[in-house]
NUDREN-44854 format. One record per residue (C-alpha): residue number from 1; chain; x, y, z. Coordinates in pm, 1 decimal, padded with zeros to 6 digits. Layout:
// residues N
[pt NUM; A; [X; Y; Z]],
...
// end
This chain:
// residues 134
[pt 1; A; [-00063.8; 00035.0; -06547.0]],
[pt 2; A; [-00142.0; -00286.7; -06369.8]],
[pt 3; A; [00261.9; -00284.3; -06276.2]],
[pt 4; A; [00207.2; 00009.9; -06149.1]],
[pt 5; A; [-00128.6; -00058.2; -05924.9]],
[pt 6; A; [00048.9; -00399.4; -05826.5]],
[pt 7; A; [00378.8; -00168.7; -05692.8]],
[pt 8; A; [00130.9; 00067.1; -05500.0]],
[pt 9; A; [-00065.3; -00199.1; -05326.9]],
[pt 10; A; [00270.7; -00396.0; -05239.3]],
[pt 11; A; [00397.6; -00048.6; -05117.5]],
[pt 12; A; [00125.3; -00006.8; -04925.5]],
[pt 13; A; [00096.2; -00363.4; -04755.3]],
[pt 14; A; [00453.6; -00333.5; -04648.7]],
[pt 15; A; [00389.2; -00036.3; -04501.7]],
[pt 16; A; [00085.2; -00129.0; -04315.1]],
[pt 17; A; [00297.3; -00431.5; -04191.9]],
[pt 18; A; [00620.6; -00211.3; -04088.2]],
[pt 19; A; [00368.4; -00054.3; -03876.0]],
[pt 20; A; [00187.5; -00320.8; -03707.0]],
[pt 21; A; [00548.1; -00520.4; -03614.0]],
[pt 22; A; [00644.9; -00176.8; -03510.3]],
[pt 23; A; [00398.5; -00102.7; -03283.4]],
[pt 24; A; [00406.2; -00433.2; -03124.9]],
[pt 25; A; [00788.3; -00395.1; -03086.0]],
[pt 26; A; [00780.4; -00092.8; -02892.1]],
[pt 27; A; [00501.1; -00226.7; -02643.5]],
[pt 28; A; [00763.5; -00486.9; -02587.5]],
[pt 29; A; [00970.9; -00269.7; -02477.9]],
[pt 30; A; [00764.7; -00050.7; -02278.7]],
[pt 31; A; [00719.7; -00303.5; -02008.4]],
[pt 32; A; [01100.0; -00354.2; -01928.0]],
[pt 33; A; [01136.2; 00032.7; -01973.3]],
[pt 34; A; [00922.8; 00097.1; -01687.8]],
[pt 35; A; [01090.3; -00148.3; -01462.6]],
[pt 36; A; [01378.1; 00019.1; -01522.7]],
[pt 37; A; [01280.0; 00307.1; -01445.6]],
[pt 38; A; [01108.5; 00199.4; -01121.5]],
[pt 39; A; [01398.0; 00052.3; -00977.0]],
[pt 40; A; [01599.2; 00345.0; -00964.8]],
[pt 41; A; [01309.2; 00589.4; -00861.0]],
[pt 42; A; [01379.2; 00597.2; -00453.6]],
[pt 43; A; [01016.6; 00579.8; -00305.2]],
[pt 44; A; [00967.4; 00770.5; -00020.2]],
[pt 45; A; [00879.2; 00602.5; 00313.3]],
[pt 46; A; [00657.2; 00777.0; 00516.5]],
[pt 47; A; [00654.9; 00735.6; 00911.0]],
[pt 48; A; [00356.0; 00548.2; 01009.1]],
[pt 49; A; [00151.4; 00579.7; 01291.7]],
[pt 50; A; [00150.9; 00297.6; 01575.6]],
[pt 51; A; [-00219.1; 00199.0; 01546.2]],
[pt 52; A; [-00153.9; 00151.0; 01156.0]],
[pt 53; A; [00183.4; -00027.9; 01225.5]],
[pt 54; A; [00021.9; -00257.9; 01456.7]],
[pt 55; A; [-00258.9; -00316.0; 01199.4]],
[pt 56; A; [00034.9; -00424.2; 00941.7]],
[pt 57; A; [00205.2; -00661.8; 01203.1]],
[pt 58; A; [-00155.3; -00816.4; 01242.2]],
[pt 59; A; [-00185.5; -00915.6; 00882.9]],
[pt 60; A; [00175.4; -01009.9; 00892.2]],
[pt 61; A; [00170.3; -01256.7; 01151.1]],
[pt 62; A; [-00219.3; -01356.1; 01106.5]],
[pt 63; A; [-00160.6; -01450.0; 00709.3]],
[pt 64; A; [-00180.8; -01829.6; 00810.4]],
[pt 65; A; [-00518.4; -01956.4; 00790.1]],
[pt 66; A; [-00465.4; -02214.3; 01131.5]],
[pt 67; A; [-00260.0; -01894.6; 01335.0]],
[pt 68; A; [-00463.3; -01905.2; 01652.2]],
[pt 69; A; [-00613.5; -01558.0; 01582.5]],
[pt 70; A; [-00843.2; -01498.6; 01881.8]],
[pt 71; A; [-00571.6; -01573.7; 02151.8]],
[pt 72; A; [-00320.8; -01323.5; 02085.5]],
[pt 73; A; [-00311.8; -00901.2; 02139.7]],
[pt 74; A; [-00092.1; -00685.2; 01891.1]],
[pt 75; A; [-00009.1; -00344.0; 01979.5]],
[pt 76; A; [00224.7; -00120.5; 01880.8]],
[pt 77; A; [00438.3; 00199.7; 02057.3]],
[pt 78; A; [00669.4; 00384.5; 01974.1]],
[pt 79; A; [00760.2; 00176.6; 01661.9]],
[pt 80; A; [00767.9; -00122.4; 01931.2]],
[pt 81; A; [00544.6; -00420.3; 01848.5]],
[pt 82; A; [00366.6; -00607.9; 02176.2]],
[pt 83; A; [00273.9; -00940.7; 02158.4]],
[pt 84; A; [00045.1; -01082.9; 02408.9]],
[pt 85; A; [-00108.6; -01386.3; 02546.0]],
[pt 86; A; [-00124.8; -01726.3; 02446.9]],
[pt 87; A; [-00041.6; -01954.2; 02164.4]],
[pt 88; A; [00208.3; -02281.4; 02114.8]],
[pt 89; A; [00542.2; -02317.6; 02123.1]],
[pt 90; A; [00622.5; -02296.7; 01757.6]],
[pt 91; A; [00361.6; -01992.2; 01686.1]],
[pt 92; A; [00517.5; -01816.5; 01956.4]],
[pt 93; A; [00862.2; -01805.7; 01773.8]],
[pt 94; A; [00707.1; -01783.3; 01448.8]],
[pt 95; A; [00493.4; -01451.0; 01602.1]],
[pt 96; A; [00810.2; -01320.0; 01638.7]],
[pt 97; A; [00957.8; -01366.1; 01361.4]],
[pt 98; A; [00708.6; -01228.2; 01122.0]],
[pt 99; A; [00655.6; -00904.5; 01318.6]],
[pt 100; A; [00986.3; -00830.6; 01317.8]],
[pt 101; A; [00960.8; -00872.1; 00898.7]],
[pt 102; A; [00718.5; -00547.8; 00896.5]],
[pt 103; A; [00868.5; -00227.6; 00751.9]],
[pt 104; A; [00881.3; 00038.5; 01021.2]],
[pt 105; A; [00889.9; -00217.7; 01322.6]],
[pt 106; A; [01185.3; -00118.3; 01560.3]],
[pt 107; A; [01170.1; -00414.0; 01827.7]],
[pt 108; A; [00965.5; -00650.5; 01929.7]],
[pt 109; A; [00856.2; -00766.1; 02245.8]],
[pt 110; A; [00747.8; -01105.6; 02243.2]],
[pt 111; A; [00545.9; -01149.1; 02549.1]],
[pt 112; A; [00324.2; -01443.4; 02433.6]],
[pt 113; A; [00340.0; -01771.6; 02632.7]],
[pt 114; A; [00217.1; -02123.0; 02641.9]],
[pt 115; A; [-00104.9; -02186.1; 02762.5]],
[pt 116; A; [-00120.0; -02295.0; 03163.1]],
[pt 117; A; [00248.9; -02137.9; 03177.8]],
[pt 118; A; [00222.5; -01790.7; 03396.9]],
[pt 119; A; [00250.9; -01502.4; 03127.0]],
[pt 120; A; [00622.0; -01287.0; 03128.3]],
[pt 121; A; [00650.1; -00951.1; 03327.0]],
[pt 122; A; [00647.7; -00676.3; 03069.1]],
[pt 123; A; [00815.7; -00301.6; 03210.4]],
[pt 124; A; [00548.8; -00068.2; 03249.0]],
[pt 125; A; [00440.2; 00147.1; 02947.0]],
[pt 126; A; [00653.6; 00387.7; 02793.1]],
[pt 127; A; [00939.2; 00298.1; 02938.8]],
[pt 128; A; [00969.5; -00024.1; 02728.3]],
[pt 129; A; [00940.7; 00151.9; 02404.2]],
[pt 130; A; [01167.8; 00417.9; 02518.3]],
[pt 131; A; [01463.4; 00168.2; 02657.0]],
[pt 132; A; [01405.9; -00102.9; 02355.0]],
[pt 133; A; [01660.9; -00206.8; 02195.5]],
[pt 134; A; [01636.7; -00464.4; 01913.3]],
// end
């Protein structure tokens, strides 16, 4: 009888551990699973507005805590991005640069210029946007 009591409980134990390493098995594999399955899901991209565009391209090229902020004028239209006013050499290129990295950007025109330089002739409005090519 003891055997037999001895047989259950072992029985039992083994079972309750074939569970647990079970259960932590799968959520091991759960994680991978849904990376899978999330890389071959195509997303869907909506169009975004300009004003929204223009507020991504300001986070964009505004991340760096030293980016002269208060000195330079995003806007954004027709999928165009406008920089303007002033800022140094290097953050001028660098302004650039990381609007052009946004996601639904088309062009960019990079009007921004040294301070005490005279700023660059931009076309007038609308026609920019509608004869940009970049």
């Amino acid at each position: 009888m003891k055997t037999a009591y001895i047989a259950i409980g072992a029985a039992a134990a083994g079972a309750v551990a074939a569970g647990y390493f079970n259960r932590n098995k799968a959520k091991g594999l759960v994680g991978p699973a849904k990376g899978v399955a999330h890389s071959v899901i195509p997303r869907r991209h909506e169009d975004m507005d300009d004003q929204t565009l223009a507020d991504r391209v300001r986070t964009e090229i505004f991340r760096a805590d030293d980016a002269p902020k208060g000195d330079v004028s995003v806007d954004v239209q027709a999928g165009v991005a406008y920089l303007r006013g002033t800022a140094d050499e290097a953050w001028i290129e660098r302004f650039g640069n990381e609007a052009r990295k946004v996601q639904g950007i088309n062009g960019v025109k990079n009007l921004l210029h040294t301070p005490g330089s005279p700023a660059p002739t931009a076309e007038p409005r609308g026609v920019a946007s509608d004869n940009f090519k970049s």
